[in-house]
C-alpha positions, 0 to 999 in steps of 0.5 A: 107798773110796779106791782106787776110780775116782771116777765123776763123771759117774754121781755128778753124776746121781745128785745131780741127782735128789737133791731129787726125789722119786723112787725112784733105780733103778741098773741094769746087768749083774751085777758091773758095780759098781753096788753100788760106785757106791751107795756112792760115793754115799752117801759123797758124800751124807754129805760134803754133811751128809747124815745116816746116818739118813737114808740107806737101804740094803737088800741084796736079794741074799738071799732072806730079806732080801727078805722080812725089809726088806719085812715091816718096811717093811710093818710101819712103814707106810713101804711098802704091799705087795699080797704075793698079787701080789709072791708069784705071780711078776706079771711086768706090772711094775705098780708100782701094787701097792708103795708107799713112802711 
């Protein structure tokens, strides 16, 4: 990724919530190079030592991604899912009802 712009400041963020435990959201609008950003990230990530197995990417893009990651997370015991909620379009947004673990 050597001819894109090195973001420092959204990289610099992103390390500093690297040891906390929390899911990292990146929002924006669409082609605003949020998947770019993530993967400058990881980059970075693997140049601190991290190692490939321990970084997750999940492309959410398509459909049937969605439900084929979510099944097998479910299936690992890694993500409890209430899918009759998932399902039904709850737009509460009550994380509640997902899990990772």
């Amino acid at each position: 990724m050597e001819h894109y712009i090195h973001r420092k400041e959204y990289i610099g963020k992103l390390l500093s919530y690297r040891e906390k435990d929390l899911i990292k959201v990146v929002s924006g609008l669409r082609r605003s190079d949020k998947s770019t950003l993530l993967e400058l990230y990881r980059e970075q990530l693997l140049r601190l030592g991290i190692g490939k197995r321990q970084i997750q990417f999940y492309n959410f893009e398509l459909p049937e991604n969605f439900v084929t990651i979510m099944t097998e997370l479910s299936n690992t015991k890694k993500l409890n899912l209430n899918w009759e909620w998932l399902t039904n379009g709850n737009e509460k947004g009550n994380s509640e009802h997902v899990e990772i673990k």
